[in-house]
Steps between C-alpha positions, in 0.01 A plus 500: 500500500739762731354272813712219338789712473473630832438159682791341232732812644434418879527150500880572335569780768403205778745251297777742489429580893519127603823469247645769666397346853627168416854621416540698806414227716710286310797733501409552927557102499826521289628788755381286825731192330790688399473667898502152632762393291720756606435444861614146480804614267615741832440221733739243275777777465445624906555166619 
């Protein structure tokens, strides 16, 4: 019965890890747009 348990506890600790992955590679993307934005932003108001 604690094998359960312990095999129930990883598989969550592996979820949470690949949560936690996915929402810094989403946020990374986010930062890469916002950078590009801004770049084009200075090249409008530089003209």
């Amino acid at each position: 019965m604690s094998g359960n348990f312990n095999s129930n506890n990883v598989e969550k600790d592996e979820f949470d890890m690949n949560t936690e992955d996915s929402d810094y590679e989403y946020l990374i993307i986010k930062l890469k747009e916002i950078k590009s934005n801004i770049a084009l932003l200075e090249k409008t108001i530089f003209k």
